[in-house]
DRENPA-3360 file (N, C-alpha, C; in nm, 2 decimals, always signed):
BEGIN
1 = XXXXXXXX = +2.29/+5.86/-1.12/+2.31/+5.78/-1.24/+2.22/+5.66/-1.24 ~ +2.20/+5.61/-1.11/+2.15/+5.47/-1.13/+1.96/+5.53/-1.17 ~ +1.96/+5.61/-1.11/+1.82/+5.69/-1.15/+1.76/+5.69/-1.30 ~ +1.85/+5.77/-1.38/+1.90/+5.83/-1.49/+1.85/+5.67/-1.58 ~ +1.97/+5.60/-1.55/+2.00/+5.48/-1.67/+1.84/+5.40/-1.64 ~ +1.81/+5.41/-1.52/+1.68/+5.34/-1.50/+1.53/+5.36/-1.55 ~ +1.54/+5.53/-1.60/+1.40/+5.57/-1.68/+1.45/+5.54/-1.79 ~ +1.50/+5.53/-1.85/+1.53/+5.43/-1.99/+1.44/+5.32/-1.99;
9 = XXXXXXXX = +1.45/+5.26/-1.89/+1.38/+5.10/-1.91/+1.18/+5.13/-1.90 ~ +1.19/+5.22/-1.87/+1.03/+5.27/-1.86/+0.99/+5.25/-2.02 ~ +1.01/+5.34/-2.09/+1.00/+5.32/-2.25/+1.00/+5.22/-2.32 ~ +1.10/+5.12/-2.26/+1.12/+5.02/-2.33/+1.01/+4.92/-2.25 ~ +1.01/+4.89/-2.17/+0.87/+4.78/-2.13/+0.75/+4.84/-2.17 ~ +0.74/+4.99/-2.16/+0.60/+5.01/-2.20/+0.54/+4.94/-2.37 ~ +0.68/+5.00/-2.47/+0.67/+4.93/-2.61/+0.66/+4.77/-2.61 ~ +0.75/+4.71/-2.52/+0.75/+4.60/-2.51/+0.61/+4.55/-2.52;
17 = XXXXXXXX = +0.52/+4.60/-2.41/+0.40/+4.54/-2.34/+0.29/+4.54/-2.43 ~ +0.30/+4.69/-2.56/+0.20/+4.75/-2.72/+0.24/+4.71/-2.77 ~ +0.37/+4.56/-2.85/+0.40/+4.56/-2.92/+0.31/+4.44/-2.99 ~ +0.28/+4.34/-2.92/+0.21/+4.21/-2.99/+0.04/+4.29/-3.03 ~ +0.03/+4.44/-3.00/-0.07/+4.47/-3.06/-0.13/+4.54/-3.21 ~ +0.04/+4.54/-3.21/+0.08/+4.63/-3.37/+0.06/+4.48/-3.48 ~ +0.01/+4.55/-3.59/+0.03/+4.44/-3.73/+0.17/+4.45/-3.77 ~ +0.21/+4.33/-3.80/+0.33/+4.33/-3.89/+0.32/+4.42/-3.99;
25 = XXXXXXXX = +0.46/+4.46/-4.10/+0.51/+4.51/-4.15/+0.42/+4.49/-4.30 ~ +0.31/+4.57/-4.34/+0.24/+4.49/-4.52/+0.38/+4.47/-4.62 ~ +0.45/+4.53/-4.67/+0.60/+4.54/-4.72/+0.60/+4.39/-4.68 ~ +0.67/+4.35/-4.56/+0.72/+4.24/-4.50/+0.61/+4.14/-4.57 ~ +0.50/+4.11/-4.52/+0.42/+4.02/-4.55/+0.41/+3.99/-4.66 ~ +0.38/+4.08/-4.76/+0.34/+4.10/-4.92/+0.49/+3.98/-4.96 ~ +0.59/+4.10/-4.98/+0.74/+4.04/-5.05/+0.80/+3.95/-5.01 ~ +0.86/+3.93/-4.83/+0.92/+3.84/-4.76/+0.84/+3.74/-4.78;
33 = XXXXXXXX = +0.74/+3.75/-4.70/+0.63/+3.63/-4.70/+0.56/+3.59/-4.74 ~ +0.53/+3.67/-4.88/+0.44/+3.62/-4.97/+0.30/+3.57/-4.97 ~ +0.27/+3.65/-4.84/+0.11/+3.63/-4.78/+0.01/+3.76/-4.82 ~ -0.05/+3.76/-4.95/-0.09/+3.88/-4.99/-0.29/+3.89/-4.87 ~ -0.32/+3.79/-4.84/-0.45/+3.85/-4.76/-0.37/+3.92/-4.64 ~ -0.30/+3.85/-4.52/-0.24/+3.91/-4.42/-0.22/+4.04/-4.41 ~ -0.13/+4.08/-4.58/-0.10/+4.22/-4.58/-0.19/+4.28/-4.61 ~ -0.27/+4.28/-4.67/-0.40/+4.34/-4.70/-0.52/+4.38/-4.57;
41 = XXXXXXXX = -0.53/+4.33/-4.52/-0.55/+4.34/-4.33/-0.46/+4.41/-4.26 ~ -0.37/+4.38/-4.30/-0.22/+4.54/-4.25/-0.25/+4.63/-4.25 ~ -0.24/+4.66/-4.39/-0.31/+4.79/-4.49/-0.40/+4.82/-4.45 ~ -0.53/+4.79/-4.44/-0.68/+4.80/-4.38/-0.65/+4.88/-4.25 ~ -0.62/+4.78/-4.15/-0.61/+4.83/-4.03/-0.52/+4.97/-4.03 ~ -0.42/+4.97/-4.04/-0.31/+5.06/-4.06/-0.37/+5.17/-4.12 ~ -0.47/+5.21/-4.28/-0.49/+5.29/-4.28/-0.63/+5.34/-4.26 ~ -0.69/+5.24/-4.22/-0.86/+5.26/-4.19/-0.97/+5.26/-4.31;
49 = XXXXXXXX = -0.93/+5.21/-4.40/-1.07/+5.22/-4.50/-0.99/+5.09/-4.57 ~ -1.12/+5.06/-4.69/-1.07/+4.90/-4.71/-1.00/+4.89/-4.85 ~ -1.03/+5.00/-4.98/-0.92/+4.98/-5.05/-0.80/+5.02/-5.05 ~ -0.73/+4.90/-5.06/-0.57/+4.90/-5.04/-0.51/+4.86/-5.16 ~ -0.58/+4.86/-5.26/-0.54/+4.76/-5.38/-0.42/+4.81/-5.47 ~ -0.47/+4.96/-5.43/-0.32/+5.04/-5.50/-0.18/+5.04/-5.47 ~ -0.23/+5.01/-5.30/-0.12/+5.03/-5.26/-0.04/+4.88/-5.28 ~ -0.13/+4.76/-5.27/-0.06/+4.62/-5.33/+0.04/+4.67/-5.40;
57 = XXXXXXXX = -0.02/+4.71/-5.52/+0.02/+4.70/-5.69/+0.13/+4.77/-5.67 ~ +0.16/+4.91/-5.60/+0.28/+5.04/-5.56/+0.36/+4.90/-5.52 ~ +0.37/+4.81/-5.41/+0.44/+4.76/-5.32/+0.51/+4.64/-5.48 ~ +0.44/+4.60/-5.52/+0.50/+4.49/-5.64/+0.57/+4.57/-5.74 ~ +0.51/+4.68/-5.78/+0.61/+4.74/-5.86/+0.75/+4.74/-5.79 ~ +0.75/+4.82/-5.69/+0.85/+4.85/-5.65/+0.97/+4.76/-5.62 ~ +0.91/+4.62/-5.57/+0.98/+4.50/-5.56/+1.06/+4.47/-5.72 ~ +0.95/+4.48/-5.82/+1.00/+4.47/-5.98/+1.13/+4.54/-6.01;
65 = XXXXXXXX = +1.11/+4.68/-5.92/+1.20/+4.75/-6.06/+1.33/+4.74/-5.94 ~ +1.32/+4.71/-5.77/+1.41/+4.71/-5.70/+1.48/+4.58/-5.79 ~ +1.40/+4.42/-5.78/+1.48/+4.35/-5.84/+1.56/+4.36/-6.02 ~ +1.50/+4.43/-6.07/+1.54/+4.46/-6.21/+1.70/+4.51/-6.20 ~ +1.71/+4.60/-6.07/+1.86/+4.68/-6.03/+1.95/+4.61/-6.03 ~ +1.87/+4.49/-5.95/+2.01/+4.38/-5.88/+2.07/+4.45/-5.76 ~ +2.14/+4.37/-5.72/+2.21/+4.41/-5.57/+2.34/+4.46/-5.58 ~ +2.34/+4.57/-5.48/+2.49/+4.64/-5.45/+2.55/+4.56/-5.34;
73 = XXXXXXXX = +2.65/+4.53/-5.38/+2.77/+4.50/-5.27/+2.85/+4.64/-5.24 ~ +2.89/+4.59/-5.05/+2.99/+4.67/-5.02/+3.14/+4.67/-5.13 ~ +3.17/+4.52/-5.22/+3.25/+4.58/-5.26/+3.29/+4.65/-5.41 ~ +3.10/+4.61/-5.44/+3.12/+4.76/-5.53/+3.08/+4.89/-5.57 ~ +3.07/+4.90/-5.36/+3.08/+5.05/-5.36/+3.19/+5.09/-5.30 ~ +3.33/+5.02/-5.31/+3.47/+5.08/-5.31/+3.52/+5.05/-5.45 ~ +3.48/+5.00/-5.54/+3.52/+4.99/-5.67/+3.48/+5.10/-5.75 ~ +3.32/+5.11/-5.72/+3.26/+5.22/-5.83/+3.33/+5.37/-5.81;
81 = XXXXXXXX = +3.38/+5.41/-5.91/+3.48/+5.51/-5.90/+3.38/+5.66/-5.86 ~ +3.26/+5.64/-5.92/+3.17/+5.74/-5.90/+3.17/+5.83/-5.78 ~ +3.17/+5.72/-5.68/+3.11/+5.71/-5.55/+3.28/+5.72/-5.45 ~ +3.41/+5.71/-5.49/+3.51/+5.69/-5.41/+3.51/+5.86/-5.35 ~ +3.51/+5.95/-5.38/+3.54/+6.04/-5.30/+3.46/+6.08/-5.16 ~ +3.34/+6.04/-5.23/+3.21/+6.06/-5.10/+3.25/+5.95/-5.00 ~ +3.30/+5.87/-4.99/+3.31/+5.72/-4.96/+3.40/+5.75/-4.85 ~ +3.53/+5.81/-4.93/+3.65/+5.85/-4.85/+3.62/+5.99/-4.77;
89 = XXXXXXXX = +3.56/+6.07/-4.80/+3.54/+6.18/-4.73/+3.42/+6.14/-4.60 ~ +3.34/+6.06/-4.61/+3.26/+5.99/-4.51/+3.33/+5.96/-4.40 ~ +3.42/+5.81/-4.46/+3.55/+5.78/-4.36/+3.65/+5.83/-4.30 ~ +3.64/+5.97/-4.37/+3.77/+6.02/-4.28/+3.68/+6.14/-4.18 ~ +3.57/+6.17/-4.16/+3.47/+6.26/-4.09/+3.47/+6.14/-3.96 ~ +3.42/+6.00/-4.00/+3.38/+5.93/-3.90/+3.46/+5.89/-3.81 ~ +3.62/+5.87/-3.86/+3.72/+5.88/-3.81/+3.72/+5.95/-3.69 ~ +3.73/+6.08/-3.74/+3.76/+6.22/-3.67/+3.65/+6.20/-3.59;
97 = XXXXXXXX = +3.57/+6.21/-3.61/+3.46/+6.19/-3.46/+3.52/+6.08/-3.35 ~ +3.53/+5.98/-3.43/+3.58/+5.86/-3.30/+3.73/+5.90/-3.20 ~ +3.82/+5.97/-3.32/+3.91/+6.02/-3.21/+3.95/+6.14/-3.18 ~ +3.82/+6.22/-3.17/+3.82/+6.35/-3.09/+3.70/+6.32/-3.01 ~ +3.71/+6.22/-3.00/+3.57/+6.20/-2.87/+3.44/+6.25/-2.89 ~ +3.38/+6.30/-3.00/+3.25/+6.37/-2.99/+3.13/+6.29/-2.95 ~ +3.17/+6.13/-3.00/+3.05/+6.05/-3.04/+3.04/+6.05/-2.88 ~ +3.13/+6.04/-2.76/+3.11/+6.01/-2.63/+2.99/+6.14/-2.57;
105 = X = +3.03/+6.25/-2.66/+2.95/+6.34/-2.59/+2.80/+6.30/-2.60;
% end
């Protein structure tokens, strides 16, 4: 076992060690951060040639019509009547996993 749990940690330091050589997130930078050159050097790098401009404009739409939606709350996805059967048939599956032990398998 102590073997076992131990090559786990191989994977993880290796990513650990490649990670400060990855670009941030363009998504992240564009919307969160509002740093449109940064993301644009994301993009670049990320896909290898230098127009990315479409892909901007895709990322702002999408921010648009995400914000147009407005935000779901958890609690109104136990109100929305649409959505209660899927909701409840989820929770009572996830249940049953947790106390018939499968998740441990």
């Amino acid at each position: 076992w102590p073997l076992l749990l131990g090559l786990t940690g191989i994977p993880s330091l290796i990513q650990l060690l490649i990670l400060p050589f990855f670009p941030e997130s363009p998504r992240y930078l564009l919307l969160q951060k509002g740093n449109e050159e940064q993301a644009r050097e994301a993009l670049q790098r990320l896909r290898g040639w230098d127009d990315v401009d479409d892909e901007i404009e895709e990322m702002r739409q999408e921010d648009r019509s995400e914000k147009e939606q407005g935000h779901f709350t958890v609690l109104s996805l136990c109100t929305f009547r649409g959505w209660r059967w899927q909701l409840i048939s989820v929770i009572v599956m996830m249940m049953g996993q947790q106390l018939s032990g499968v998740t441990a398998v």
